[in-house]
C-alpha positions as CSV (number, residue, x, y, z in Angstrom):
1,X,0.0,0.0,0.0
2,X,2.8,2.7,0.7
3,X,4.0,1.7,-2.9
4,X,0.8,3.0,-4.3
5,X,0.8,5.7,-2.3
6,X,3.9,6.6,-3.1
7,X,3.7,6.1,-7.0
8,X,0.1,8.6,-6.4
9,X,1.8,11.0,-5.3
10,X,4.0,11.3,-8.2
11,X,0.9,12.2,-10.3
12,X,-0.4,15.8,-10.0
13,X,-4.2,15.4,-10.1
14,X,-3.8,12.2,-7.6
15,X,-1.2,14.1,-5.5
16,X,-4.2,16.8,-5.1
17,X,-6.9,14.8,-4.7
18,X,-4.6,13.3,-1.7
19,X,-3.9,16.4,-0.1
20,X,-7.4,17.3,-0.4
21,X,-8.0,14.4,1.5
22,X,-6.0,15.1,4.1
23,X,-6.8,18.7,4.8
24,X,-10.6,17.3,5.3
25,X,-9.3,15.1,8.0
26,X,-7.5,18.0,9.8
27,X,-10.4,19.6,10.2
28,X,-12.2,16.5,11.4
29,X,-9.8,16.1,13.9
30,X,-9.6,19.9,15.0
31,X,-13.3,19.8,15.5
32,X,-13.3,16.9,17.6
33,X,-10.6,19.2,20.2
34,X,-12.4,21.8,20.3
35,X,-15.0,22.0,23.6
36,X,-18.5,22.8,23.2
37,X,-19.1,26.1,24.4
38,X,-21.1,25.6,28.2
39,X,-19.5,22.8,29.3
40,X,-16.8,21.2,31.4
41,X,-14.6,18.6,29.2
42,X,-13.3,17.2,32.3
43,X,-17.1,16.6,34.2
44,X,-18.3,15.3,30.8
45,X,-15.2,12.8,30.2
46,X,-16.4,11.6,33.2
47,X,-20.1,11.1,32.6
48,X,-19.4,9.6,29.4
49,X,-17.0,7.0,31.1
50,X,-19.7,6.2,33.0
51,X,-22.4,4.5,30.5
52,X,-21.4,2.1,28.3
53,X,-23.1,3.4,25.4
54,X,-21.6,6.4,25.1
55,X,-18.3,4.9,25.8
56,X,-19.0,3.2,22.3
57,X,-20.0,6.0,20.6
58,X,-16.9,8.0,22.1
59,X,-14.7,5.1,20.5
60,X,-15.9,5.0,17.1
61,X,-15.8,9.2,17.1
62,X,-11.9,8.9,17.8
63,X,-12.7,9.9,21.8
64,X,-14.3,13.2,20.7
65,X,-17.0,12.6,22.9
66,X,-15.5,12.1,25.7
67,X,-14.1,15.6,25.7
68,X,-17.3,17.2,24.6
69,X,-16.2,18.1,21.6
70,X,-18.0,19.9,18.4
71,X,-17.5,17.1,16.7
72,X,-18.5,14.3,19.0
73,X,-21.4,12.8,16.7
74,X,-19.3,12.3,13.8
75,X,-21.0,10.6,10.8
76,X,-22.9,8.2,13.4
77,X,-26.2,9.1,12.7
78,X,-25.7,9.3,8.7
79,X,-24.2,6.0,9.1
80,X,-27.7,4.8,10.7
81,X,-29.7,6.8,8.0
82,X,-27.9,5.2,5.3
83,X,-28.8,1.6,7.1
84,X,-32.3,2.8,7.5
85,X,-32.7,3.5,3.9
86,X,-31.4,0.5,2.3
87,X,-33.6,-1.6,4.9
88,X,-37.0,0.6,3.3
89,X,-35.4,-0.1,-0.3
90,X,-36.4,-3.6,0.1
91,X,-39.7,-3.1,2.5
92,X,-40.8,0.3,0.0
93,X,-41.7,-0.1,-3.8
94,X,-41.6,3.5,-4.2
95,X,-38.2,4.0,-2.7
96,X,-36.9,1.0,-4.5
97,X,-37.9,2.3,-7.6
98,X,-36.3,5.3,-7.0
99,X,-32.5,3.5,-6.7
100,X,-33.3,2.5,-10.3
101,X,-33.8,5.9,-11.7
102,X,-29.5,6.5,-12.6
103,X,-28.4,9.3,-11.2
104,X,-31.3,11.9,-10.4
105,X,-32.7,9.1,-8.2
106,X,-29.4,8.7,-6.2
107,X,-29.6,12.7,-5.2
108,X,-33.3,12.5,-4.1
109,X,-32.1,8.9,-1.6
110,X,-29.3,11.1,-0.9
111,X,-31.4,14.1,0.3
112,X,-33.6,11.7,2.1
113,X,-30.9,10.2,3.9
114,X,-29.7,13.8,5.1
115,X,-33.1,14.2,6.1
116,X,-33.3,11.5,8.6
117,X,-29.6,11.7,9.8
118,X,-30.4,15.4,11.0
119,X,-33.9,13.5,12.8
120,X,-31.5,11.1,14.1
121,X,-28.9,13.5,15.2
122,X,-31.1,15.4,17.2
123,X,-32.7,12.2,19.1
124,X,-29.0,11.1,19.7
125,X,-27.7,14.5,20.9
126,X,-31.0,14.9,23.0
127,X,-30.4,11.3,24.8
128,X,-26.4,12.4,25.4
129,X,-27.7,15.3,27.0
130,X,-30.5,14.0,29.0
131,X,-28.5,10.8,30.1
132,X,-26.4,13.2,32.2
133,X,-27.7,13.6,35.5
134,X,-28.6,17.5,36.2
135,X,-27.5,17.3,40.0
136,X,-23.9,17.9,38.4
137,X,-25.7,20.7,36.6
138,X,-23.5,23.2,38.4
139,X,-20.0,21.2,37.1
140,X,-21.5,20.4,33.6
141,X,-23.0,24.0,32.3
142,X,-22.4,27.6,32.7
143,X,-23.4,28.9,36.5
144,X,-27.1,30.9,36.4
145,X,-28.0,30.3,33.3
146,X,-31.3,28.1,32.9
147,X,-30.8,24.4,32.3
148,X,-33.0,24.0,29.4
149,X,-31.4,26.5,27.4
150,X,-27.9,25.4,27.9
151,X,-29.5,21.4,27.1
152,X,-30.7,23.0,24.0
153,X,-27.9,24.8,23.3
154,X,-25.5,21.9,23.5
155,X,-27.9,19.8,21.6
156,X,-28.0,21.9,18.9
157,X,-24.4,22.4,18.9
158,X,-23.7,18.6,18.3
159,X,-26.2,18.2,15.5
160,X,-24.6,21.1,14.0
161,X,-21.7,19.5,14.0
162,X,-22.7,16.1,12.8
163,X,-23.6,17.5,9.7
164,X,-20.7,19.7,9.2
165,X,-18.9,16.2,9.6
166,X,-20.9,14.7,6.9
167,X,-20.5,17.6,4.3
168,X,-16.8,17.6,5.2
169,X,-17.3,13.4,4.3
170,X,-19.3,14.1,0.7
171,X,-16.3,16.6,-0.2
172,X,-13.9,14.0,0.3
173,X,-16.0,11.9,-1.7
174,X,-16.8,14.5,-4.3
175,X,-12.7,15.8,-4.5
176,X,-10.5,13.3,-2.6
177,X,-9.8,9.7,-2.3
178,X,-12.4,6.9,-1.3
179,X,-15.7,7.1,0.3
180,X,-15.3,10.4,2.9
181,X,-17.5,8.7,5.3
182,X,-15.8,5.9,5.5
183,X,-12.2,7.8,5.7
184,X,-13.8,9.9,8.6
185,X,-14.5,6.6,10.5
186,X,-11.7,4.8,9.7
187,X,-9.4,8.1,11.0
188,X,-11.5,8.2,14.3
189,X,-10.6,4.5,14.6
190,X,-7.3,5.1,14.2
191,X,-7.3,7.5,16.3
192,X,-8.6,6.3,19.2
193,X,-6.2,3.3,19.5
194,X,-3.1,5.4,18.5
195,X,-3.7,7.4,21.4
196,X,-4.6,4.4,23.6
197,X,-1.2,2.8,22.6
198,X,1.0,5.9,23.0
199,X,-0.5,6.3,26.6
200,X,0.6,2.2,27.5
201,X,4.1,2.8,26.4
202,X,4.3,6.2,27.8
203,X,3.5,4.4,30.8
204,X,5.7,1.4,30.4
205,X,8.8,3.9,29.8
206,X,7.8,4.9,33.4
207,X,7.4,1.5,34.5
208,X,9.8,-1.0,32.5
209,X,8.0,-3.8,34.2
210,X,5.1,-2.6,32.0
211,X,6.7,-2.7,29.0
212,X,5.5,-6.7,28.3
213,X,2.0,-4.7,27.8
214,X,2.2,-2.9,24.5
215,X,4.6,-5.6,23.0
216,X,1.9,-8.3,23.1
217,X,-0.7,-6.2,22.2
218,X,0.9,-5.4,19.0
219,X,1.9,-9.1,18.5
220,X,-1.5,-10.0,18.8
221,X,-3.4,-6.9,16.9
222,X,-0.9,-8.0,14.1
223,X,-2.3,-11.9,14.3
224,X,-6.0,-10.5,14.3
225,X,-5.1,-8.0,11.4
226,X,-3.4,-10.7,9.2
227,X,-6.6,-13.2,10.1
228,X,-8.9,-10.3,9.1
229,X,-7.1,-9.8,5.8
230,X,-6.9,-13.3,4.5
231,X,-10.6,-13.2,5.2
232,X,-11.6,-10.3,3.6
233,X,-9.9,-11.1,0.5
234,X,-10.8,-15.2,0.6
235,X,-13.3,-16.0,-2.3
236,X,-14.6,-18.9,-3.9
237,X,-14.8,-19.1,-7.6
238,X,-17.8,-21.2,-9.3
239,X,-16.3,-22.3,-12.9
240,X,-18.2,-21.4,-15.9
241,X,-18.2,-22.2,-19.0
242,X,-19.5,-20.7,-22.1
243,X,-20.8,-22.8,-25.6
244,X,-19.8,-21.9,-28.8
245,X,-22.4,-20.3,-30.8
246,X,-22.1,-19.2,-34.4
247,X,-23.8,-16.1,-35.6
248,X,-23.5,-15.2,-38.8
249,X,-19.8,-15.9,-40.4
250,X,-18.8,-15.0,-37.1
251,X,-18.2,-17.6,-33.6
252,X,-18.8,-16.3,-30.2
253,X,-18.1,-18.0,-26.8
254,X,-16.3,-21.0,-26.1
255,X,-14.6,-19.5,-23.1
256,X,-14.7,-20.3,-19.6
257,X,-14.9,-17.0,-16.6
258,X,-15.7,-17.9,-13.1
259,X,-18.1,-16.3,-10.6
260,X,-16.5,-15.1,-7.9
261,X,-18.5,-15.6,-4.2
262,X,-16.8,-13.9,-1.2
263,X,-16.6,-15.6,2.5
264,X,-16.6,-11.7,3.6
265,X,-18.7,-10.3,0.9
266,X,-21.5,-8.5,3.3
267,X,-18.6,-6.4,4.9
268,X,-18.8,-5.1,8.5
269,X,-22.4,-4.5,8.0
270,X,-24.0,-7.3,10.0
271,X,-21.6,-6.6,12.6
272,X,-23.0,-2.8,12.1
273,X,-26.6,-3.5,11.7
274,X,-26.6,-6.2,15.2
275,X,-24.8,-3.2,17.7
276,X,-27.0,-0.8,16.3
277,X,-30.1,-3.2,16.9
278,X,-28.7,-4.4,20.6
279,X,-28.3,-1.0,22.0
280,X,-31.3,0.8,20.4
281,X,-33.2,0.2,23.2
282,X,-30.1,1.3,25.7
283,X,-30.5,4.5,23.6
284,X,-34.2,5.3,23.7
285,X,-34.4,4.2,27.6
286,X,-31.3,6.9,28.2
287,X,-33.9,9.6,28.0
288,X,-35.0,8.6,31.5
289,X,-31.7,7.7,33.2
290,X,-32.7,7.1,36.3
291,X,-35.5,4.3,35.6
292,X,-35.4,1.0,36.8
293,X,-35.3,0.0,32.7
294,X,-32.7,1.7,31.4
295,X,-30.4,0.8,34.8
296,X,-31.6,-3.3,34.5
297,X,-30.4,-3.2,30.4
298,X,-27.0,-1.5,31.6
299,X,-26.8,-4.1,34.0
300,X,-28.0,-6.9,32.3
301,X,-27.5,-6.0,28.7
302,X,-24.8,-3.5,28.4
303,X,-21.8,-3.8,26.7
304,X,-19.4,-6.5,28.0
305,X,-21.9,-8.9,29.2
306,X,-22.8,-12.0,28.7
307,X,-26.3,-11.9,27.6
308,X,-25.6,-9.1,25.6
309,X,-22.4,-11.2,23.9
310,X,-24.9,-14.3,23.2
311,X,-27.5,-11.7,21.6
312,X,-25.1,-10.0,19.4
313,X,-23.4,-13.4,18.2
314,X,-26.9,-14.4,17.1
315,X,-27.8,-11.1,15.8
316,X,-24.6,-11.0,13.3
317,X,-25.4,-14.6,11.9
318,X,-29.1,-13.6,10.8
319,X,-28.4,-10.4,9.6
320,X,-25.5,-12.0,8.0
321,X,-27.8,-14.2,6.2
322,X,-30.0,-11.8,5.9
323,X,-27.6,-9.5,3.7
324,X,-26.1,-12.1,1.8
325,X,-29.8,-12.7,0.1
326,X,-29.3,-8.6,-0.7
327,X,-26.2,-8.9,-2.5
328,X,-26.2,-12.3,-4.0
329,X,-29.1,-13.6,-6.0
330,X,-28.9,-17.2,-7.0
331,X,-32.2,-17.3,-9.8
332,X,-30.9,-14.1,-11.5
333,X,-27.2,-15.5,-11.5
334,X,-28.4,-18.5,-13.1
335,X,-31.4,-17.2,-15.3
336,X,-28.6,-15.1,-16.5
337,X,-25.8,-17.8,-17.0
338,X,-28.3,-19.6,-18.8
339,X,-29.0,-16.1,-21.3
340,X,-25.7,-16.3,-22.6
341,X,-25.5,-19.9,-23.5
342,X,-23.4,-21.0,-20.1
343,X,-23.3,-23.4,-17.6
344,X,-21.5,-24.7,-14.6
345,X,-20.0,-28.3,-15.2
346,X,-22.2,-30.7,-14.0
347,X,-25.3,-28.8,-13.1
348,X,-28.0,-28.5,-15.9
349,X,-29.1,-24.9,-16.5
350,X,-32.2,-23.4,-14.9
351,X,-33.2,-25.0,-11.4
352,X,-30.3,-27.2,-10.6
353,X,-28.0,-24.5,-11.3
354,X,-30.1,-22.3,-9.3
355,X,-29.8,-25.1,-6.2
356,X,-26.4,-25.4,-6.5
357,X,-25.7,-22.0,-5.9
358,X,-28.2,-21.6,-3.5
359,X,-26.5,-24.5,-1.4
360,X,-22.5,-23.1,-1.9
361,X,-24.2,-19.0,-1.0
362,X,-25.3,-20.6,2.2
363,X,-21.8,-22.3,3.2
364,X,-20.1,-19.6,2.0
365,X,-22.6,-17.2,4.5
366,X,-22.2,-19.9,7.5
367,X,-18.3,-19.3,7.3
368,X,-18.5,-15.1,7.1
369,X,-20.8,-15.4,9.7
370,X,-18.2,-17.3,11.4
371,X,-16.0,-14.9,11.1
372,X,-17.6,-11.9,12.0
373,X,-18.5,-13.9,15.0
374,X,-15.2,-14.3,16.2
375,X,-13.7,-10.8,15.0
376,X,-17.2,-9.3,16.9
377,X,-16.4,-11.4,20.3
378,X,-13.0,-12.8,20.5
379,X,-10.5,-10.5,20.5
380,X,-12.0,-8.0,23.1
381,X,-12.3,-11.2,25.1
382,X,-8.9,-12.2,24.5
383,X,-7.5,-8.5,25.2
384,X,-8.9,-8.6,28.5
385,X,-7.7,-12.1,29.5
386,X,-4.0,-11.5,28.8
387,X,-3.7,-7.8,29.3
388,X,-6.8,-7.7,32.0
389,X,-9.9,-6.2,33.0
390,X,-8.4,-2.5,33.3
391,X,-6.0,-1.9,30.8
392,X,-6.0,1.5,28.7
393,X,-5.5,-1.3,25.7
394,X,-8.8,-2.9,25.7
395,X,-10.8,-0.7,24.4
396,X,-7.9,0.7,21.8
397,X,-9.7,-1.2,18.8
398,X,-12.9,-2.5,18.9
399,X,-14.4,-5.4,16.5
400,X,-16.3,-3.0,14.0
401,X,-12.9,-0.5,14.4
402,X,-10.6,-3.7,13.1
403,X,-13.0,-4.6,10.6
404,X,-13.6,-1.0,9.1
405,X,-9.6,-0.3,8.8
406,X,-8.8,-3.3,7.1
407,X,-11.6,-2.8,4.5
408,X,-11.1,1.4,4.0
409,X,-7.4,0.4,3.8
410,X,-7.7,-2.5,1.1
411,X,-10.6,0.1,-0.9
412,X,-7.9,3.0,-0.4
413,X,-5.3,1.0,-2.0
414,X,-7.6,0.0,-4.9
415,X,-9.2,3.4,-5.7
416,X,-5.7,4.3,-6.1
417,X,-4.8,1.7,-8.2
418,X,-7.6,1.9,-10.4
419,X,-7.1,5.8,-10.7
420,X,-3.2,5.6,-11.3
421,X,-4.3,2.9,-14.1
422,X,-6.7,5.2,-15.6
423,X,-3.9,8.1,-16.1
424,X,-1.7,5.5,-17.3
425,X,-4.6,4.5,-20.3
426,X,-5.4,8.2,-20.8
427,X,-1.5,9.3,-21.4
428,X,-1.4,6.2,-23.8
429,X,-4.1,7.1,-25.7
430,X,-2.7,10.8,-26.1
């Protein structure tokens, strides 16, 4: 990858859209510095430390919540939206029809998805806020100065700043390299365990007995990495092969391509789509902290536990099937093998072929849902066995944080490819 990068950078136009890149990401990262005006970083660091659920959400912004920063919502809630929608593409003829319509129909899901991130921005800033308990209200918030209005205030502050996030994510898209929401992610990922790593060995240079710590968690983050890799780039290829038809004075076919099935075609999605469904709930219930609900589902079913491990294990294998039947489509993969005079060796076109994909689609989706399985549950059960319960490590990556740098990393490194092959085609052809 630093090859690529490299050879990118020799280009003009690539070199820019890099730097373009990276000047978004400054700005990401100043935001997320920056205090929101009214409140006390330290007291709400605290707070946030406190509930598991914002702990996540502080993880996956790159800790900008924790310090109460403009930035603390991030692309969160667009992330959600964009979930949201491609959920009501399947349940909405109307919406699905509009994904067909090329280009005009992408703005208008676009819009919509704006739409309902700013909805869902505002619920999630309103249950940060109201999650806090106003006791503290003299440590949280400016001194005199009505509660309500400073609630509001910080409220509107973060929703303000979710969405600067995601416009700062479409330019990327629009001018830079890769997918800008998934860059902004993957950089808060970063991040976040960068800065939990430099604290360990700061620590372990004052404590050499310490210094055992970060060496096996880097041992073992590079094991996980390499296993996520080979994973993510594992496929299974379904020979087919082509008759030879003669139209005309002219022969066609007679060739043999393959179709490529992926163990980890469906991404971190499931992984994305089970969290998200887990601690909804924890979410809506954190408008009324102090109920009996929302403290028995932090007790019970927060982050960590058991109950909510066995959930979230089951959770990833359905939706893992579940997205699988999205993105791969045995009958239209064989009625259209079957179009172009093909056929897989030893399965008759039409139905059998049909079958036999069906049957290798769903072994394929057992194994990914395997996988995601362990990546979701193992290693943050494995940090905290050998480095234990307290360490600054174990939260420094996170399942869905592993997952997403891996697959931004391997689509940087293509984009780039693909853009620096381009140039190449375009100077030949000049």
């Amino acid at each position: 990858m630093w090859k690529t990068i490299k050879e990118a950078f020799v280009n003009k136009d690539l070199r820019n859209k890099i730097l373009v890149t990276l000047l978004c990401l400054f700005i990401y990262r100043l935001g997320c510095y920056i205090p929101i005006p009214g409140i006390d970083p330290a007291t709400f660091n605290t707070k946030a430390g406190e509930n598991d659920f914002l702990s996540l959400l502080s993880d996956v912004s790159g800790g900008a919540l924790s310090k109460g920063a403009l930035l603390s919502l991030g692309v969160g809630p667009y992330i959600t939206s964009s979930i949201v929608i491609q959920l009501l593409t399947l349940a909405i003829p109307a919406i699905e029809r509009l994904s067909k319509q090329g280009s005009d129909g992408r703005k208008k899901l676009a819009q919509i998805t704006r739409y309902i991130a700013l909805l869902l921005g505002i619920a999630q800033a309103t249950a940060i806020v109201l999650s806090f308990d106003m006791t503290s209200a003299e440590t949280l918030f400016w001194k005199g100065a009505p509660g309500w209005l400073l609630q509001a205030m910080v409220v509107l502050t973060l929703v303000a700043g979710s969405m600067f996030t995601v416009w700062l994510g479409e330019k990327i898209t629009e001018l830079g390299v890769s997918n800008g929401m998934s860059m902004i992610v993957f950089i808060g990922i970063l991040s976040t365990g960068v800065t939990s790593l430099v604290a360990s060995i700061g620590a372990a240079i004052d404590n050499i007995e310490l210094l055992a710590t970060p060496i096996v968690f880097l041992v073992m983050l590079a094991m996980i990495f390499a296993i996520i890799v080979f994973f993510d780039l594992a496929e299974r290829r379904i020979p087919v092969t082509y008759a030879k038809q003669i139209k005309g004075n002219k022969m066609y076919g007679g060739q043999s391509s393959n179709i490529p099935v992926r163990i980890n075609a469906n991404g971190v999605m499931p992984i994305i789509f089970a969290i998200s469904l887990i601690n909804f709930p924890q979410l809506i219930m954190s408008f009324w902290p102090t109920s009996d609900a929302f403290i028995w589902y932090s007790k019970w079913m927060g982050t960590g536990t058991w109950l909510n491990i066995s959930i979230t294990a089951l959770l990833i294998l359905a939706f893992n099937y579940f997205y699988a039947t999205m993105s791969f489509n045995p009958k239209d993969i064989s009625l259209q093998i079957q179009r172009n005079g093909g056929f897989i060796l030893g399965y008759r076109p039409g139905k059998p072929t049909e079958d036999y994909l069906k049957k290798v689609s769903h072994r394929i989706t057992l194994f990914g849902a395997l996988f995601l399985m362990f990546v979701a549950l193992i290693p943050s059960l494995i940090f905290k066995g050998v480095l234990g319960e307290g360490d600054v490590l174990n939260n420094a990556f996170t399942s869905i944080g592993m997952l997403i740098i891996v697959s931004v990393a391997l689509e940087i490194d293509k984009q780039l490819q693909a853009q620096m092959l381009m140039k190449e085609y375009k100077g030949f052809l000049k």
